[in-house]
C-alpha beads as a LAMMPS data file, in Angstrom:
LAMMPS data file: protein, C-alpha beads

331 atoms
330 bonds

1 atom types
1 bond types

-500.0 500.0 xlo xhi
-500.0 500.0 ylo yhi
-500.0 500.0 zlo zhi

Masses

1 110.0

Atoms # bond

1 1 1 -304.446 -84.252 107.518
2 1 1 -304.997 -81.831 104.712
3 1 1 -308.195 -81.029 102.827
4 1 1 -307.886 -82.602 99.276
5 1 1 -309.745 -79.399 98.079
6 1 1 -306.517 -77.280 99.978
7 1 1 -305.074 -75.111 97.727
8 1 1 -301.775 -74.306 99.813
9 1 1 -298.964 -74.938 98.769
10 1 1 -295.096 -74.873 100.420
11 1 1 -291.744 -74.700 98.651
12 1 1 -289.179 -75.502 102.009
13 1 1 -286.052 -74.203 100.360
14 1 1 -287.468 -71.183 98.477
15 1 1 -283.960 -69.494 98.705
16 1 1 -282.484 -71.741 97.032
17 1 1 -281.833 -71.000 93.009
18 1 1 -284.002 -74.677 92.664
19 1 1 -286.610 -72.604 95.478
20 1 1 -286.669 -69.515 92.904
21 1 1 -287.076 -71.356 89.564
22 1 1 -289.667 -73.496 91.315
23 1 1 -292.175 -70.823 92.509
24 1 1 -291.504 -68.451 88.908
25 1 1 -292.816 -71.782 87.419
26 1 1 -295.781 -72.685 89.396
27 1 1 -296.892 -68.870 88.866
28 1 1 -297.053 -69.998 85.371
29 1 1 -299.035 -73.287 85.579
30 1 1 -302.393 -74.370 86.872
31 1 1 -300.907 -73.817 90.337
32 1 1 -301.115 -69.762 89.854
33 1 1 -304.124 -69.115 91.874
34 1 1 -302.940 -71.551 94.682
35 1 1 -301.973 -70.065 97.991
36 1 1 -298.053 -70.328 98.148
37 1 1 -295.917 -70.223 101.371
38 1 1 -291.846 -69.727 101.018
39 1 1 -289.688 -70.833 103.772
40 1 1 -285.977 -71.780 104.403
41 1 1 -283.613 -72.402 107.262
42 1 1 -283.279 -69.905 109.657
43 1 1 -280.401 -68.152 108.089
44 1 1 -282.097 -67.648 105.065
45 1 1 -285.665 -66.324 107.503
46 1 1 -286.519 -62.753 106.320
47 1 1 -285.004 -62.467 102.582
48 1 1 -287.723 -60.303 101.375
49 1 1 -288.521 -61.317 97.904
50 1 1 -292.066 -61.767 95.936
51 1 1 -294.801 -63.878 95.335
52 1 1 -298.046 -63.636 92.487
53 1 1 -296.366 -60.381 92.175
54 1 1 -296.448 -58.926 95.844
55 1 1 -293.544 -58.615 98.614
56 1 1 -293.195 -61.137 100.546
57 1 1 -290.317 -62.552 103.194
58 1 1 -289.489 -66.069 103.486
59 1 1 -290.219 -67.514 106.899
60 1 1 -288.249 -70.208 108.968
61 1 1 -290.127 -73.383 109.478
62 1 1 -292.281 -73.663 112.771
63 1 1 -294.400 -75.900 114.360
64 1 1 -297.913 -75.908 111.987
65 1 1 -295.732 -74.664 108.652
66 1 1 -296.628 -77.670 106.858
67 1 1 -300.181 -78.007 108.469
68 1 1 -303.241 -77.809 105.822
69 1 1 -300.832 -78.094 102.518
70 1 1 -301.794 -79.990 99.935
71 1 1 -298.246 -80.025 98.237
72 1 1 -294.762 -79.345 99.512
73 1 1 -291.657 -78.899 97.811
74 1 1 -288.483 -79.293 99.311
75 1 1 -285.444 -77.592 97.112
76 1 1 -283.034 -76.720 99.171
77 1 1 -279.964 -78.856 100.421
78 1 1 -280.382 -82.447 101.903
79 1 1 -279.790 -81.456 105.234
80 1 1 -282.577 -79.336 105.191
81 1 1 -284.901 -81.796 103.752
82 1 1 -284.025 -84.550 106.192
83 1 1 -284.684 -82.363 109.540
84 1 1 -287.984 -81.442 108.317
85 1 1 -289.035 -84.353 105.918
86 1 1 -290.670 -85.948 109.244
87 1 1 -292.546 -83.385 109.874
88 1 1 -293.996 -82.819 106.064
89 1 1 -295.280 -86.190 106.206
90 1 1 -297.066 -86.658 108.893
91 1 1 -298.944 -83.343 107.407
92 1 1 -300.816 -85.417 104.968
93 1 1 -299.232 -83.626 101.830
94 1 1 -297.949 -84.733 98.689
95 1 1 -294.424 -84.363 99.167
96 1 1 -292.186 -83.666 96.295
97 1 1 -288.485 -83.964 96.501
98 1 1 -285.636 -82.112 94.674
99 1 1 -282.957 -82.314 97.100
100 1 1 -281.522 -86.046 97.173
101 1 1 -282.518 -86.916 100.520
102 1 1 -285.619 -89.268 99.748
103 1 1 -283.607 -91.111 97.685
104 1 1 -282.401 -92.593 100.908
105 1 1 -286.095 -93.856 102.211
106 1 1 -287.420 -96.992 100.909
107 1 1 -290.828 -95.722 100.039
108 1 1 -290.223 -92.603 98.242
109 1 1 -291.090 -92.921 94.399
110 1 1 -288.598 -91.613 91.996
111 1 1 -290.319 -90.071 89.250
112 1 1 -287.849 -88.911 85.993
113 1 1 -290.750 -87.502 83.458
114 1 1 -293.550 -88.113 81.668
115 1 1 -291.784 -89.359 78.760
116 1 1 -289.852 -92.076 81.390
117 1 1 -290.905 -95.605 81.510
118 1 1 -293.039 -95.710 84.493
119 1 1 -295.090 -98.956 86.185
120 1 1 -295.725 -97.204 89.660
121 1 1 -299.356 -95.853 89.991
122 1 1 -298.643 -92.206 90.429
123 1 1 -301.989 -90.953 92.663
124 1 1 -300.750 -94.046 95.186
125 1 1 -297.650 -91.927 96.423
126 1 1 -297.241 -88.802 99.261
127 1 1 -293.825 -89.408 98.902
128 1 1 -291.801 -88.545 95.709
129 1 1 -288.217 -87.597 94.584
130 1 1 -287.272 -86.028 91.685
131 1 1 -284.182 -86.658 90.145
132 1 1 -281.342 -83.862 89.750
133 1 1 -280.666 -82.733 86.209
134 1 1 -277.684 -85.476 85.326
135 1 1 -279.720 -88.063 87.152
136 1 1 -282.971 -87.622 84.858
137 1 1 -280.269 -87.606 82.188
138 1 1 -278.662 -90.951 82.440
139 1 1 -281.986 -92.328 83.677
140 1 1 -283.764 -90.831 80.222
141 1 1 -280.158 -92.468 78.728
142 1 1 -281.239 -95.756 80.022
143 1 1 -284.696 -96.046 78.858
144 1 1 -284.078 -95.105 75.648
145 1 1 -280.683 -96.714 74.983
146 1 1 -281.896 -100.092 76.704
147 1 1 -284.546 -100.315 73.706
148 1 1 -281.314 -100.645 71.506
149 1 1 -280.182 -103.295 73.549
150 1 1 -277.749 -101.482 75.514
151 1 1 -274.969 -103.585 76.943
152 1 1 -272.565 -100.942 78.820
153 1 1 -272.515 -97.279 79.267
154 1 1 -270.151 -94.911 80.434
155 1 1 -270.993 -90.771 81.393
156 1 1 -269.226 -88.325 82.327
157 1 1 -270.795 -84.853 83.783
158 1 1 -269.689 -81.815 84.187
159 1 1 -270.694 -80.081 86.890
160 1 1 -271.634 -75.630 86.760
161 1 1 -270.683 -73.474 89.762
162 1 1 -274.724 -72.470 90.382
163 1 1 -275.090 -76.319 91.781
164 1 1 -273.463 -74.901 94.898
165 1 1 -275.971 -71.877 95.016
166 1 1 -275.466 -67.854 94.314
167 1 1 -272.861 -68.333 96.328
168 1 1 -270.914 -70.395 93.957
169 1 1 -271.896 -67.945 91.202
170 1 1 -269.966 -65.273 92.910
171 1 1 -266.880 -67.504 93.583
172 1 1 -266.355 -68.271 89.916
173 1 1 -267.530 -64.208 88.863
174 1 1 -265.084 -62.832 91.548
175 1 1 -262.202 -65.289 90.759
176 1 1 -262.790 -64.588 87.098
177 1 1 -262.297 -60.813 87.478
178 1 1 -259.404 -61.051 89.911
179 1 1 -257.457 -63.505 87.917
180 1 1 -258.169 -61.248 84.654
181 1 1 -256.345 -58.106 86.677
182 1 1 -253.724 -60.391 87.911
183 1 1 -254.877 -60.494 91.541
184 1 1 -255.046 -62.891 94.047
185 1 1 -258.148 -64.829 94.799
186 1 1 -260.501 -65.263 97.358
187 1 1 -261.787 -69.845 97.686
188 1 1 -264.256 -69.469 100.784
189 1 1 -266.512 -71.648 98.451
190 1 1 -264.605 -74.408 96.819
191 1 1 -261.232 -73.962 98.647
192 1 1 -259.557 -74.164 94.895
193 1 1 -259.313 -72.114 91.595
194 1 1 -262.478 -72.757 89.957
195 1 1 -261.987 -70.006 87.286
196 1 1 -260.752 -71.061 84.050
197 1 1 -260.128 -74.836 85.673
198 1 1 -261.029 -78.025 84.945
199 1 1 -261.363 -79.943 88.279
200 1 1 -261.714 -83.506 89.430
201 1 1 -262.273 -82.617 93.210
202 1 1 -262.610 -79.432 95.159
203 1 1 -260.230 -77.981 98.257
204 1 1 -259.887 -80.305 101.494
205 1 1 -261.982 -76.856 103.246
206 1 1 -264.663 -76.561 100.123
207 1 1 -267.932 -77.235 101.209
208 1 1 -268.999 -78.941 97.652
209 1 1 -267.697 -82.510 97.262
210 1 1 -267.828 -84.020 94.119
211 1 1 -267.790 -87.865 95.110
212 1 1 -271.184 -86.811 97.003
213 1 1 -272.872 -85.689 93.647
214 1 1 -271.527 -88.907 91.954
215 1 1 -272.928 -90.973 94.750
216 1 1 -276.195 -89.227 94.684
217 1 1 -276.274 -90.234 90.963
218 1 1 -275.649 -93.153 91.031
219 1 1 -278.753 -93.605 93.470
220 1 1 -281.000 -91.775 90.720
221 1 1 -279.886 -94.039 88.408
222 1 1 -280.366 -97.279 89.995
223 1 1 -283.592 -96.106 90.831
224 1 1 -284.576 -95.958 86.966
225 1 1 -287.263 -98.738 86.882
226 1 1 -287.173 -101.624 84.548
227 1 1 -282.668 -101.263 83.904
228 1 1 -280.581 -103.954 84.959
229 1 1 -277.364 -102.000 82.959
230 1 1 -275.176 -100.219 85.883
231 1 1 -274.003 -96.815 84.546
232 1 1 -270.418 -95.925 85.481
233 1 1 -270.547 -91.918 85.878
234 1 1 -268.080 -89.615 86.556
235 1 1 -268.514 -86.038 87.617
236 1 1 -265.758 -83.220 86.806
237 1 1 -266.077 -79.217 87.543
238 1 1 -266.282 -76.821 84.787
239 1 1 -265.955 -73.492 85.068
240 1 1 -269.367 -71.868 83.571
241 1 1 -272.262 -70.835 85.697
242 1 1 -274.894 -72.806 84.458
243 1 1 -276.048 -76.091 82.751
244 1 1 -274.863 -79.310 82.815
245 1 1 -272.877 -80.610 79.913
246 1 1 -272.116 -84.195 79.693
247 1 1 -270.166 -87.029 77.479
248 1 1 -271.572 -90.547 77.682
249 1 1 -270.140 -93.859 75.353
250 1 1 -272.765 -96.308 74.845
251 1 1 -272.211 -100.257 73.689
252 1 1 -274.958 -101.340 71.692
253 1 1 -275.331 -105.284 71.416
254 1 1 -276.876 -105.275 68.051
255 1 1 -275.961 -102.812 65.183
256 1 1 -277.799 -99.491 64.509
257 1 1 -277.963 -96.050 62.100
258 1 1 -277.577 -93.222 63.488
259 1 1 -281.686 -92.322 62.229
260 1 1 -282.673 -95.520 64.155
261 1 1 -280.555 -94.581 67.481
262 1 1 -281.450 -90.314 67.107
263 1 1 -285.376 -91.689 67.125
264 1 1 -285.308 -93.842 69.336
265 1 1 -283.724 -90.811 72.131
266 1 1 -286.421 -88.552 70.685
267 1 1 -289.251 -90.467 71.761
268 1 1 -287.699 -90.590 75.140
269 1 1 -287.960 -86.921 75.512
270 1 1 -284.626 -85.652 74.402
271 1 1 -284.233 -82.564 71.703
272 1 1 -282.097 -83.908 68.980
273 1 1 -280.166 -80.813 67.808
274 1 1 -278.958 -81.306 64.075
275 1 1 -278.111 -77.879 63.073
276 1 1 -274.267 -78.019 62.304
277 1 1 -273.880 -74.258 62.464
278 1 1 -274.907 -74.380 65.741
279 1 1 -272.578 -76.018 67.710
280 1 1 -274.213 -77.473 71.282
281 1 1 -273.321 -76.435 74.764
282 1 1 -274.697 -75.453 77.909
283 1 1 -276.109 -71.635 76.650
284 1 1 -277.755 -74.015 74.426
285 1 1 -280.006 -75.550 77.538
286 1 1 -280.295 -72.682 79.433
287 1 1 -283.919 -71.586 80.226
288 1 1 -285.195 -75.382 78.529
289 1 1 -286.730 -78.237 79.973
290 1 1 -285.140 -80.128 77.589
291 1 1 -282.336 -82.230 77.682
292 1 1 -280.437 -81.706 74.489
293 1 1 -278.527 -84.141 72.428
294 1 1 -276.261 -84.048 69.204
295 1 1 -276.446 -86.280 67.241
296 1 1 -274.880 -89.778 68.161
297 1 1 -271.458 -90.333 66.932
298 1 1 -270.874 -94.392 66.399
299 1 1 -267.168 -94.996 66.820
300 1 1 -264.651 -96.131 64.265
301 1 1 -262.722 -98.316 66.629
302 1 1 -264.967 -99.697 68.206
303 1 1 -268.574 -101.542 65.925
304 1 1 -271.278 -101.193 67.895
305 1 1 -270.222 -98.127 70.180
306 1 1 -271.828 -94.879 70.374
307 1 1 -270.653 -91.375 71.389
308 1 1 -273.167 -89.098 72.557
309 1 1 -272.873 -84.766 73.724
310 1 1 -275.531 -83.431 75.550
311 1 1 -276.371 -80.387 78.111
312 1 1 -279.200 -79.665 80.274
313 1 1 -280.589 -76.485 82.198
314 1 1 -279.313 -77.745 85.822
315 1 1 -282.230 -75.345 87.756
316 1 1 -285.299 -75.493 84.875
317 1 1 -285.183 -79.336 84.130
318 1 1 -285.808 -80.351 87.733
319 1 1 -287.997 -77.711 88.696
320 1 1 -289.693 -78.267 85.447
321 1 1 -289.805 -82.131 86.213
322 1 1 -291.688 -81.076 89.734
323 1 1 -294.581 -79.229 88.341
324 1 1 -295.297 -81.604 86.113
325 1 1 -295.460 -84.685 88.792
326 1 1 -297.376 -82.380 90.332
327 1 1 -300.215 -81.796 88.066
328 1 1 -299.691 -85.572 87.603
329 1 1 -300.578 -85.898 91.501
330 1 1 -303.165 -83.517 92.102
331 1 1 -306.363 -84.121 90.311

Bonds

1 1 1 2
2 1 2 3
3 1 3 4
4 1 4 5
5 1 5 6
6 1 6 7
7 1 7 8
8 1 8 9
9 1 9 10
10 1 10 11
11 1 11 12
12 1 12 13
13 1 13 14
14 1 14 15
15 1 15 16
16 1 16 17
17 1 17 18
18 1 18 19
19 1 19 20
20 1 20 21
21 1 21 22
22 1 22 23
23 1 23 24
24 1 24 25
25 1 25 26
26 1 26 27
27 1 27 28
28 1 28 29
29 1 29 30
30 1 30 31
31 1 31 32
32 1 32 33
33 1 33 34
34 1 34 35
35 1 35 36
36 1 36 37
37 1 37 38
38 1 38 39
39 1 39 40
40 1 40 41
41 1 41 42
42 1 42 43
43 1 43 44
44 1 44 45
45 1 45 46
46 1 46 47
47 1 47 48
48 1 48 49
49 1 49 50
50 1 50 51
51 1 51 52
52 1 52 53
53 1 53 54
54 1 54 55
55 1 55 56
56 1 56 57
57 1 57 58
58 1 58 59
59 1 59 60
60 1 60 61
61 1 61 62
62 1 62 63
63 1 63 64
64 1 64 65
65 1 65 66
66 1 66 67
67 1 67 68
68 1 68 69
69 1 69 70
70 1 70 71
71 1 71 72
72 1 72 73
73 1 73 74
74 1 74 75
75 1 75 76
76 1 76 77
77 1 77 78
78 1 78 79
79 1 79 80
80 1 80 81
81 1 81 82
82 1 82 83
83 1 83 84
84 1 84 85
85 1 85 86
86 1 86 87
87 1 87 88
88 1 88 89
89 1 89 90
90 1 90 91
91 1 91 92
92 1 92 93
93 1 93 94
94 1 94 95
95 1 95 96
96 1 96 97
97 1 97 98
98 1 98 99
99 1 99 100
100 1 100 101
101 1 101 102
102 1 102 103
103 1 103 104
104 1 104 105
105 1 105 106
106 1 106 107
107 1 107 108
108 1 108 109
109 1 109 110
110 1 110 111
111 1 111 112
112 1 112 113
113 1 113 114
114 1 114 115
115 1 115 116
116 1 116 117
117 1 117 118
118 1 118 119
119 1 119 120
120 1 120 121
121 1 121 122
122 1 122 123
123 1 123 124
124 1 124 125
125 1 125 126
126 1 126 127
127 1 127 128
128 1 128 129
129 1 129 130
130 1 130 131
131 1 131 132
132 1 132 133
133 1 133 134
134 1 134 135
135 1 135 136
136 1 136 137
137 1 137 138
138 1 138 139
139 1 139 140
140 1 140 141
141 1 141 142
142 1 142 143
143 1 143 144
144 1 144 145
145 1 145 146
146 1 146 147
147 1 147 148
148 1 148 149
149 1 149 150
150 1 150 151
151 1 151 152
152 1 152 153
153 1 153 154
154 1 154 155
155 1 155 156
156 1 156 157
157 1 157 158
158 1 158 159
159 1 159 160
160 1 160 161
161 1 161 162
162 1 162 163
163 1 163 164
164 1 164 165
165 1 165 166
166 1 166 167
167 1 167 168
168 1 168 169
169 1 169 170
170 1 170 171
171 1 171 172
172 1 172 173
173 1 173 174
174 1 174 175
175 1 175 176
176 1 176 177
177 1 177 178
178 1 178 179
179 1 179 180
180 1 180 181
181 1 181 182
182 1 182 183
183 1 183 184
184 1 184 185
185 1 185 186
186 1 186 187
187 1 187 188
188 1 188 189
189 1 189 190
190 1 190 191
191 1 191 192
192 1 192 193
193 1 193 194
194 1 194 195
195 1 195 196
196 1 196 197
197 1 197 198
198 1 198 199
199 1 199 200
200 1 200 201
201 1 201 202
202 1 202 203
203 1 203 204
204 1 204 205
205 1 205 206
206 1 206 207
207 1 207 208
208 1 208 209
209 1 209 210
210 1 210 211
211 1 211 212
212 1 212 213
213 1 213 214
214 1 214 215
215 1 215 216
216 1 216 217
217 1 217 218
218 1 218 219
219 1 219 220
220 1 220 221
221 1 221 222
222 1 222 223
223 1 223 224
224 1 224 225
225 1 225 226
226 1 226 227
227 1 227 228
228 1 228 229
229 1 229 230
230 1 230 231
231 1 231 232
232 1 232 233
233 1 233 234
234 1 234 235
235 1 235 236
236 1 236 237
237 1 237 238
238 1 238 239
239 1 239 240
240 1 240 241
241 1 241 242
242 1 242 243
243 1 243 244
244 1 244 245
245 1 245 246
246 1 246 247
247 1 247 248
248 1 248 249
249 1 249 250
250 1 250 251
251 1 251 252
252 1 252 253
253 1 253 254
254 1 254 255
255 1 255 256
256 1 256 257
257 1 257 258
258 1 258 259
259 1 259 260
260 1 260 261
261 1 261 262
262 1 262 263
263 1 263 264
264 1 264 265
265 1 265 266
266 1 266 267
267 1 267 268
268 1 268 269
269 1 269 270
270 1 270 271
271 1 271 272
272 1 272 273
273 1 273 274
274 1 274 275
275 1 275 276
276 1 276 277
277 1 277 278
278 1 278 279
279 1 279 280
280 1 280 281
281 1 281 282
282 1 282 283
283 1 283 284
284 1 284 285
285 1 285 286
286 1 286 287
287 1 287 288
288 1 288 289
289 1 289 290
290 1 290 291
291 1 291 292
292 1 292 293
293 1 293 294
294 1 294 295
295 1 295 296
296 1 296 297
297 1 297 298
298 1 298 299
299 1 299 300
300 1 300 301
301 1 301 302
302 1 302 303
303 1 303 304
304 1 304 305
305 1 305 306
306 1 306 307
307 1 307 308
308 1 308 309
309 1 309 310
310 1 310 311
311 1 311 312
312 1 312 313
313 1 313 314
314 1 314 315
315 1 315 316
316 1 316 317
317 1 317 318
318 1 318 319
319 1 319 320
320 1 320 321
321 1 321 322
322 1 322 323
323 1 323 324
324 1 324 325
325 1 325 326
326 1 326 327
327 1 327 328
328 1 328 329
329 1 329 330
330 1 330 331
């Protein structure tokens, strides 16, 4: 069991993009001073990279890696997480989640902000998940369209190349060049064009699947505490590199203005942008905590029924999310 006065800390998936955004952020909270360790699978074992500003290589997890933390992250894929979740536990640590594969245990504690609704007694739980970026989204969507009496809701995400890692990056930035010289292009990631494509699945070979990100949102979102509405969510590629962008239609039992719908999603957390000149997208998100909105849209057709555009940093908002559970946790 750890000392409750440790001051270690261990991000298991620190090559990830999640791993990298995670640890630039705790060097900027009250966490700074803490002692942080970095490792990954094996494959990843020895990527030199830094830490408080000094070299440092992440190291493959070994017997003892989790011994004596008071906090561990775990940010890289689900695989990962569930071959070494056992052994974080019985550790003593606060564990914190970002990968999806607590979701699965009955005990873990899904936490999706401090501006969520939230009944659970934080300091009770070692064992927490934090939502992915369209997950805190259409749980945030929930809580604050469910206090306009929210009858049905429909979403549909679309999904940025970085979710599948640097990787993924280079697949769209390599396919992008090629196809702009007229060359043929190289798949090895998504096993389909990805460049300048709009896609509803990846290649039979791709290691991405979108059906698995759907499912794994649709957990998130049933997890949202205190909603009985079921969200039907779709998930589509889109060929940029980062941010989530997303279009959700929203049935409202009882009539509302657009002031008295746009306040009641800013008190759940979400920036409102107004400024016509400025249209919204994901650059708009990128480097914010913040999920930003437009303003909602009722429609014509349809009394009662609400458009709504948003976007939201994929890598910051869930990383962000973390460190603030954290200082939740940790007295």
């Amino acid at each position: 069991m750890p000392a409750r006065d440790s001051q270690r800390i261990v991000i298991a998936g620190a090559s990830s993009l999640l791993g990298a955004e995670l640890k630039s952020l705790l060097e900027e909270s009250r966490f700074a001073s803490w002692d942080l360790s970095l490792v990954d699978e094996e494959i990843a074992a020895g990527t030199l990279t830094e830490a408080a500003g000094e070299p440092t290589v992440i190291q493959p997890v070994e017997d003892g890696t989790f011994d004596r933390a008071n906090l561990i992250f775990f940010t890289g894929s689900a695989a990962f997480t569930g071959r070494n979740l056992p052994a974080a536990r019985n550790s003593g640590a606060i564990v914190i989640d970002l990968s999806g594969a607590a979701l699965e245990l009955p005990d873990a504690r899904v936490w999706f902000g401090p501006d969520a609704s939230d009944s659970s007694t934080a300091n009770q739980k070692l064992l927490n998940a934090v939502p992915s970026a369209p997950g805190l989204t259409t749980g945030k969507l929930l809580d604050a369209l469910g206090r306009a009496g929210l009858s049905r809701i429909a979403i549909v995400f679309f999904r940025p190349v970085s979710e599948a890692g640097r990787a993924g990056i280079e697949e769209l930035e390599s396919q992008t060049s090629h196809l702009l010289s007229f060359q043929s292009i190289g798949q090895p990631v998504f096993d389909a064009q990805v460049a300048f494509n709009l896609l509803d699945h990846y290649g039979p070979a791709s290691r991405e699947n979108l059906q698995a990100v759907r499912a794994r949102i649709r957990r998130e979102a049933a997890a949202a505490a205190g909603h009985s509405i079921t969200p039907s969510i779709q998930v589509l590629h889109a060929p940029v590199f980062y941010g989530y962008t997303f279009v959700a239609i929203a049935e409202l039992k009882s009539p509302q203005t657009q002031e008295a719908l746009a306040e009641a999603l800013r008190k759940t957390g979400f920036s409102l942008d107004t400024a016509a000149a400025s249209p919204l997208g994901n650059i708009t998100a990128s480097g914010d905590p913040a999920i930003h909105l437009a303003l909602p849209e009722n429609d014509p057709a349809q009394p009662g029924t609400w458009w709504l555009w948003g976007a939201a940093d994929n890598v910051r908002l869930p990383a962000f999310t973390a460190i603030k559970l954290a200082e939740k946790l940790v007295a």
